[in-house]
Structure formats: structure tokens, C-alpha cells
MISE-792866 format. One record per residue (C-alpha): residue in three letters; x, y, z. Coordinates in pm, whole numbers, plus 50000, padded with zeros to 5 digits. Each point is the difference from the previous one (the first is absolute). Example, Ala and Ser with C-alpha at 12.3 -4.5 7.8 and 13.67 -1.06 7.14 Angstrom:
ALA512304955050780
SER501375034449934
***
This chain:
UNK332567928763972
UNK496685003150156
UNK498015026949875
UNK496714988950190
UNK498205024250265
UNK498554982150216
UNK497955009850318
UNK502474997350209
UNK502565025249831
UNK496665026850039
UNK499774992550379
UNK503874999550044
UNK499505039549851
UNK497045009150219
UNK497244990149840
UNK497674978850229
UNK497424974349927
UNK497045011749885
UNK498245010549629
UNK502825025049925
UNK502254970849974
UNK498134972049813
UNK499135033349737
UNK503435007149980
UNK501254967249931
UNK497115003749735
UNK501865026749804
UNK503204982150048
UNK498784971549822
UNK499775024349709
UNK503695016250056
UNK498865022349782
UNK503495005749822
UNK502065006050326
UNK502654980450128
UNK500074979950355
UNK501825030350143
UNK497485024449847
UNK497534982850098
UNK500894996150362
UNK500815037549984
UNK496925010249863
UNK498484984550301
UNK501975012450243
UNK498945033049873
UNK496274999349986
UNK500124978950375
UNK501765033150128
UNK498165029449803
UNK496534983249857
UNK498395035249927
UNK502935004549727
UNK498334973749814
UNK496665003650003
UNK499925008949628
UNK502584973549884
UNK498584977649781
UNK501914970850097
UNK499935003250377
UNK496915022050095
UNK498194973650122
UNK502564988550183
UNK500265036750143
UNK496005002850094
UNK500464969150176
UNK502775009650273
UNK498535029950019
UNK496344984750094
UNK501854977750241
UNK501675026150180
UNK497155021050071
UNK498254966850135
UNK499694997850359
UNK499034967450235
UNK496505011850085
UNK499374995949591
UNK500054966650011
UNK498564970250195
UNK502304985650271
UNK501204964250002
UNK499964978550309
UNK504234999650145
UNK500244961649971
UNK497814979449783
UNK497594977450164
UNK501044963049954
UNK499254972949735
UNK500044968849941
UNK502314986649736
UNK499844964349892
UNK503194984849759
UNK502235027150136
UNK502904988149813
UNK498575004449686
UNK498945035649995
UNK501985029949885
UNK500665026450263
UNK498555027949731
UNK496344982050060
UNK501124998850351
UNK500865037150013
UNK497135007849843
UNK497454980250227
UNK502015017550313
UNK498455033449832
UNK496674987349969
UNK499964989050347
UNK500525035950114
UNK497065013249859
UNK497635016250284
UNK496994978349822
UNK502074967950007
UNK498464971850207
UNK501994970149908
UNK501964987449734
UNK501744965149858
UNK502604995449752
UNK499414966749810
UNK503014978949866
UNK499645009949631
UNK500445036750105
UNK502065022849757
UNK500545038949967
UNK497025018449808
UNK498305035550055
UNK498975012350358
UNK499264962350142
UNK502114972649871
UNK499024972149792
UNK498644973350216
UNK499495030150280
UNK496434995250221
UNK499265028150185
UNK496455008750271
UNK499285033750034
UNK497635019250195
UNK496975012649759
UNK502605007649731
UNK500934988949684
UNK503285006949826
UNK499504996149558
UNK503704988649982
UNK499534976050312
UNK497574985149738
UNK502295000649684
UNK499765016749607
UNK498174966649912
UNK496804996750274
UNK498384970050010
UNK502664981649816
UNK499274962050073
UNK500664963649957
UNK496794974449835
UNK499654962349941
UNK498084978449852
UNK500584964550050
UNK498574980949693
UNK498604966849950
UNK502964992149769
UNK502584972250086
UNK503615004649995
UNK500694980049668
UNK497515018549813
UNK502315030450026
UNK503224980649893
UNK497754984149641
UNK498405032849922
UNK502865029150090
UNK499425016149680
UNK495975008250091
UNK501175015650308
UNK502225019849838
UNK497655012349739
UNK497255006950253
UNK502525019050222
UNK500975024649732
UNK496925003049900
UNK498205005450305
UNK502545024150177
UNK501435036549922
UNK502585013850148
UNK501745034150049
UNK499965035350182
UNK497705020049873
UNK498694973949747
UNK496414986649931
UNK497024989149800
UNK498005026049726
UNK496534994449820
UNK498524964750032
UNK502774987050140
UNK499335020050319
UNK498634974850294
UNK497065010950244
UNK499684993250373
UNK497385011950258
UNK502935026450185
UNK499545024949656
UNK496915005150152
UNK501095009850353
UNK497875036250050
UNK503545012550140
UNK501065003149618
UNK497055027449991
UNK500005013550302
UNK504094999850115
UNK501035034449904
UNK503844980249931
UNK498644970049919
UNK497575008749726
UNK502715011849735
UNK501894965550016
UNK496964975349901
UNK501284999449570
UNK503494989450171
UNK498654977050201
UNK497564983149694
UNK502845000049790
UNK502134980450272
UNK497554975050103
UNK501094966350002
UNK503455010749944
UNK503194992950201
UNK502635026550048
UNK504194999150004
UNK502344994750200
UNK499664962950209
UNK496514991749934
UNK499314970549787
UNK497254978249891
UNK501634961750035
UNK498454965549933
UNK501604973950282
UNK499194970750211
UNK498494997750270
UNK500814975250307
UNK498164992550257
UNK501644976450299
UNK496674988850137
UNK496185011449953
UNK499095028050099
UNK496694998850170
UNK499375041149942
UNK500575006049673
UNK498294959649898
UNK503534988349841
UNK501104968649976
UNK504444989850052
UNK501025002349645
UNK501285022249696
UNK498435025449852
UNK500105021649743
UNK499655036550072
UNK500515035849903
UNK500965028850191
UNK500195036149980
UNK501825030950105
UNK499335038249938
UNK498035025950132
UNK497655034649934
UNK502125008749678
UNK499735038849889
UNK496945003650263
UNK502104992050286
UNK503235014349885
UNK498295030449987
UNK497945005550299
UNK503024988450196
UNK501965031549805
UNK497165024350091
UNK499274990150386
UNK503584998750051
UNK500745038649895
UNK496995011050174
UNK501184981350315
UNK503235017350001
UNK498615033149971
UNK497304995450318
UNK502914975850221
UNK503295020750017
UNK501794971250123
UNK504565004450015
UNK501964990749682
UNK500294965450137
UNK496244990450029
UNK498975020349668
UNK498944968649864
UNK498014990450274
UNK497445029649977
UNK496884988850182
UNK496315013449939
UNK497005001350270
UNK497614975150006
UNK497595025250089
UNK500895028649755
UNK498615003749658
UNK503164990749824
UNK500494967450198
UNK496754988849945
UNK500635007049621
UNK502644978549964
UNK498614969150210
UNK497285001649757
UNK502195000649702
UNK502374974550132
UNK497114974450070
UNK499015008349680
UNK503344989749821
UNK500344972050194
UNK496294985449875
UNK501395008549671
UNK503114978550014
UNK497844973450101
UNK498085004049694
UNK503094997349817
UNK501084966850109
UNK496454987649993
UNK499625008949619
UNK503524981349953
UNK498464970150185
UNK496705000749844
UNK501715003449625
UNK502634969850082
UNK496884975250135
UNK498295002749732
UNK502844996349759
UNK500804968350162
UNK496414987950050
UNK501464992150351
UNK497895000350330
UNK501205014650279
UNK500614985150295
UNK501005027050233
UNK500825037149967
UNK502325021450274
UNK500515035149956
UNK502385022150242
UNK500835038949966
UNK503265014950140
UNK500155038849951
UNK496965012250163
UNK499095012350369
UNK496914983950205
UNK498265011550288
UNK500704968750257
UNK499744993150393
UNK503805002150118
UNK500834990950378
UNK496595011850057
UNK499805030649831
UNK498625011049626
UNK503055008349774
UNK500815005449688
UNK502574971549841
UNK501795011949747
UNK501484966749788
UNK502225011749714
UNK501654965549866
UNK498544977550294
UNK497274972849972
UNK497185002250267
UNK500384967850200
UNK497155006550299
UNK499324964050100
UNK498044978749740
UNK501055023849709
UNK501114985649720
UNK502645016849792
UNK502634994949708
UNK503065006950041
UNK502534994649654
UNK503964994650021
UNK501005008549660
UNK499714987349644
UNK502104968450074
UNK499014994550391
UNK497274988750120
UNK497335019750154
UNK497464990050278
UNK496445004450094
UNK499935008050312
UNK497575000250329
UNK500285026750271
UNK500674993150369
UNK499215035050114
UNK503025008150170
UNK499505035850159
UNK503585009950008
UNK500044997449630
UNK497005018450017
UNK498124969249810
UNK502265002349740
UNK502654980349780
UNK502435007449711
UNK498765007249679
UNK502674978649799
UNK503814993250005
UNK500675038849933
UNK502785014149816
UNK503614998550087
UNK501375012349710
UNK498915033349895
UNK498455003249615
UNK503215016749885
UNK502294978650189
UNK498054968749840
UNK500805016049688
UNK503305003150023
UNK500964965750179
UNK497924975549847
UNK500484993849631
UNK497464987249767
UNK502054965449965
UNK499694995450335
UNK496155006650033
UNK499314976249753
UNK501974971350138
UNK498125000150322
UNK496535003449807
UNK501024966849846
UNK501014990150269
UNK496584997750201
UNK498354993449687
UNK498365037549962
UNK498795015749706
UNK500045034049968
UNK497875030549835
UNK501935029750031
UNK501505018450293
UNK503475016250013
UNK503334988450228
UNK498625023150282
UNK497274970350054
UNK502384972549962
UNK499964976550334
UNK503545007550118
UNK498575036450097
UNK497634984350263
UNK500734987850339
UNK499914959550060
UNK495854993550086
UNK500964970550152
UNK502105023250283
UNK497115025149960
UNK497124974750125
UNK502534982950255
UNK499865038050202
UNK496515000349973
UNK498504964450132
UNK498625019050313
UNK497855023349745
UNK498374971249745
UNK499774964549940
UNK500734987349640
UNK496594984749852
UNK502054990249626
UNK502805012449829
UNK499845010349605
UNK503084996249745
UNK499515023349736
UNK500054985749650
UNK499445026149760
UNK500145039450071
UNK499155026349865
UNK501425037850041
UNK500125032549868
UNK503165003549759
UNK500075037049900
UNK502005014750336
UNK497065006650210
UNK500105009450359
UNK496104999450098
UNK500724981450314
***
């Protein structure tokens, strides 16, 4: 017998959707020593008499909450548009209607100007996953994502193919030596790198800012959870390449993926509460809270969030800088892409503020990378600047397993057989990273030809992950 509530026993009851629900749901995760029946009774109860509870130290939360939603009225909050404006979608098929649903919502927004849904998309918070949204002189912190700035780099080195296969065991030393991993994990004493960005004047002068700069020392040069990844891989290029001054042939090269660690994680926390107190937006849009270009708290958080996102490049560049030297390589090229940021571009005209959270800028000439998954290839890419995708592309193969459904469906036997498989070595990560959770990269790129042109394509080699459950992603 199914003793589950879920949210659709609440709503069959008369509860409705909004926070009441998803915080009572919350306490029946506990159960707190009732049964189903109890439970459901319990709920009933408070739904029908809240002020009886107010005191009850299991469900007095639950009690303040219908009761706050009750006395609110429509002229608290700020209305959405009837029908959403359109978007573009590219690699329909391929999308989940949750990231669908939830790019509808954005698209109602009275500061919305456009929006695209790329073919990697998947459900997240406020915009989905591979979500690209213009909007007028506003900028949303969730639109941009927990981890700003978070980005892809290269560097294409001066090593053959073969050199890899005769000296695998100096890679792998260099790689674990030369990358940490982990939320909330970093360097102490002389360990600790330095970059130019701890010098940035907003670390003095940001009244947010200036209490996160130890964090963000500590964390230099480090990469967090979740799917990022430091990987050594080759490198193939189909024919020269007149830009970047390569010739057709195999490289080795190393690539990296992770973002503004604690820094980021934590202005995105911040700007995010403050937006939902100052843009009363219904249930539905919470997420999407947007601040003001022009007021005080929307300029704070464009500063901070350029900030971050010069920090994660600092990261990666640290990585890059440690790994050439290690290999007393020369590099040949270097390509660097972010993908959870917002930039002030010329739209159909107009100034707007592009919102990317899990898409690759692609304006025409930019170059970008864009990975599949441990075992697929990934490709570096060259924009065409299509406006309908509002110069934008995917941002990988995106997820279509969820973490915990990875966990659950792919067993450890099974991850290891397709490592050997495509000849991978691996450093860490858990089952929720394992390629069967992605989508096919190969499908991915075939919905987006109109947005990029493939420059080379890389085959990973030898990753390496965080292994400790981390989610910083």
C-alpha cells in the first residue's frame, strides 16, 4: 500500500499551488510519527481552520502561510502578461515539457522581450536549463543561475596525439595534481594561488561583496561539484583553421568546466531573496524575480555578477596556466565561453538584457565549446548569429536523466563498461555523471546547425570530477 502524499492528494483536498503546498509536503517528508491517514487529516484540518495552529509546533508554519496567502490580494503582486509571448525552440523533440512549462512562464513576464529554448534544455529554477531569455532593462539572478559565470576553456597544445597514448601516466599525475575539486572546497596557506581579480576595488568597496574575498582566495583555482571537470583529450581539426593559425591534425588538449564557486553561489543566494522581496511576482514566476536596472539593488548585483564571472575566468586560467607548465607544452590556441551570465546586447534593434543560463553565446564569429559528456565527443564551435536564437546555441548534450534517477538506473558495472569502452579514464565522479544520464550530442548539434558551425571535435581521454556528492553546478 502506498503511503506517499504527494501534491496531488493536497490539491485533490483544497490546497492549491503555491508555498503552502511545497511547505507542507516539507513536513510530510518528516511524517513526524503519524500515519498516511493522520497525516492527510492533519492537513485537512489546518487547510480549513489555520488560526488553530498557529502555535503547533509541527504545522505553524504551515498555518502562517495560508493565512498570509489569504489575506493577499491581486494588486500585491506584479501582473503577468495572459499568453506568453513566443519563442523559438530548436530540437523540439528532445526537450521536456517541465523546461517547456517553465519557459511559457518566463515569456509572460511584463519585462520579457524575447526568448529561445535551445535543444539541451531541461527543468531547473525560474528559467530552464538551456533557457535564453531578452528583457527590457531587467535582470532576473535565477535567469542567470546559482553558479554565474560558470564556463567552458581550451587550450589546444603543441602535443601530438601519440604522445598522450606513451606517457598516460604523466597526465594523470599532473591532472591530480593540478586540479581540486568539491563544493565548498579549496586551497589554505601557500598553497593559495593569486590572480589580478583579488584585487578588484569592488572587494573594498561592495557593501555584499567585500565579506566574501577569504572565500573567494581560498577557492581560487579550484573547480566545484556537480558536472564540472577538468579532462585531458584530443583535439581534431578537419582542415586549418585560418583564425585561430591551426593546422588539419590531432592535438592534444585540455578542457575545463566550473564556475564562481562559494563567490557565486552566494551572491546568486543573496540577489535572489532581495529580488523576491522588491518583485512580488504569482507563485508561478517566484523564481523569476527581476530587479531594475536602474535601482540601487539592480545595479548591485550586475556589479557582483560581472564580478563572479571575471572570477571564474580566473579559475580556469590558473588551471590552464598550472597544467602548461607542468607539461612544458606551448599553446597553440586558447577558447574560453561562459554560459550563466546576462549581457547587455543589441536585439532586433533594441538594447536588452540576455539572460543565458546553460546556453553558449554563438553571435557570428564567436567561438565557443560546447562538451557532450565524458564518453562523447564535444565540439568547438563558431557562431552564425542567428537572431531567433537570440545568438545563441546549446551549452552541451544536457541531462535526460535526473541525478537521482541516474542513481538508481545505472549501476556501477555498467558505467565502467562503457568507460572501457571509449577508452576513458576516470578521476572520480559518482553514477549521477555517468554518460547514460545525458542526451545523445550527436542529436544535440544535428538541431542546432543553423546556430554554429563545428571548427573540431574533442574525445575526452582522461577526466577528472568531484567524487564526494557535490552539487555545485
Amino acid at each position: 500500500m502506498n503511503t506517499q502524499i504527494n501534491g496531488n492528494d493536497l490539491l485533490a483536498i483544497g490546497y492549491e499551488q503555491s508555498e503552502a503546498l511545497g511547505i507542507a509536503l516539507r513536513i510530510n517528508k518528516k511524517r513526524l510519527g503519524f500515519s498516511r491517514e493522520q497525516m492527510m487529516e492533519n492537513f485537512k484540518n489546518v487547510l480549513e481552520s489555520p488560526e488553530n495552529y498557529l502555535d503547533d509546533k509541527n504545522f505553524s508554519k504551515l498555518a502562517s502561510a495560508l493565512i498570509e496567502k489569504a489575506n493577499q490580494k491581486p494588486e500585491d503582486f506584479i501582473s503577468l502578461n495572459q499568453t506568453p509571448n513566443d519563442y523559438t525552440l530548436f530540437g523540439t523533440d528532445h526537450i521536456e515539457e517541465g523546461a517547456k512549462k517553465q519557459m511559457e512562464v518566463a515569456m509572460k513576464l511584463p519585462v520579457t522581450v524575447a526568448g529561445a529554448l535551445m535543444p539541451d534544455a531541461h527543468q531547473g529554477y525560474g528559467l530552464p536549463i538551456g533557457g535564453v531569455l531578452a528583457t527590457n532593462n531587467a535582470i532576473i539572478p535565477y535567469g542567470v543561475g546559482v553558479d554565474i559565470g560558470c564556463r567552458m576553456a581550451l587550450s589546444v597544445y603543441d602535443i601530438p596525439e601519440l604522445f598522450y597514448y606513451e606517457n598516460e601516466d604523466k597526465f594523470k599525475r599532473e591532472l591530480i595534481a593540478h586540479s581540486k575539486f568539491g563544493a565548498g572546497h579549496g586551497f589554505h596557506g601557500q598553497y593559495k594561488s593569486d590572480h589580478e581579480v583579488l584585487g578588484r576595488k569592488e572587494f573594498d568597496e561592495h557593501l555584499f561583496i567585500k565579506n566574501l574575498k577569504n572565500k573567494a582566495w581560498s577557492q581560487l583555482g579550484s573547480s566545484g561539484g556537480g558536472n564540472h571537470f577538468v579532462e585531458f583529450g584530443i583535439m581534431e581539426f578537419m582542415e586549418d583553421d585560418a583564425a585561430l593559425n591551426i593546422l588539419k591534425g590531432k592535438y592534444v588538449a585540455l578542457l575545463t568546466h566550473s564556475g564562481s564557486r562559494g563567490l557565486g553561489a552566494t551572491i546568486a543566494g543573496h540577489y535572489t531573496k532581495m529580488a523576491k522581496q522588491v518583485c512580488k511576482l504569482p507563485y508561478e514566476a517566484q523564481n523569476l524575480a527581476y530587479l531594475d536596472l536602474n535601482s540601487e539593488l539592480g545595479q548591485e548585483y550586475w556589479i557582483a555578477m560581472n564580478l563572479a564571472g571575471d572570477y571564474a575566468s580566473a579559475c580556469h586560467e590558473i588551471i590552464h596556466d598550472k597544467m602548461e607548465k607542468a607539461l612544458g607544452a606551448t599553446v597553440l590556441a586558447k577558447v574560453e565561453n561562459h554560459h550563466n551570465f546576462a549581457w547587455k546586447e543589441v536585439w532586433n534593434g533594441e538594447e536588452v538584457i540576455v539572460h543565458r543560463k546553460g546556453a553558449t553565446p554563438a553571435g557570428k564569429g564567436v567561438m565557443g565549446i560546447i562538451p557532450g559528456s565524458m564518453t562523447a565527443p564535444g565540439f568547438l564551435v563558431r557562431g552564425k548569429g542567428e537572431e531567433q536564437a537570440i545568438n545563441s546555441a546549446s551549452h552541451g548534450a544536457g541531462r535526460q536523466m535526473s541525478r537521482t534517477q541516474a542513481i538508481k538506473n545505472i549501476t556501477k558495472n555498467e558505467m565502467q563498461t562503457i568507460l572501457k569502452d571509449h577508452g576513458v579514464t576516470l578521476i572520480g565522479a559518482g553514477l549521477d555523471e555517468a554518460p547514460m544520464a545525458y542526451k545523445d550530442i550527436n542529436l544535440v548539434m544535428e538541431s542546432q546547425k543553423e546556430l554554429v558551425d563545428v571548427v573540431a571535435k574533442f574525445t575526452p581521454k582522461m577526466v577528472r570530477m568531484a567524487d564526494d556528492g557535490s552539487r555545485e553546478d
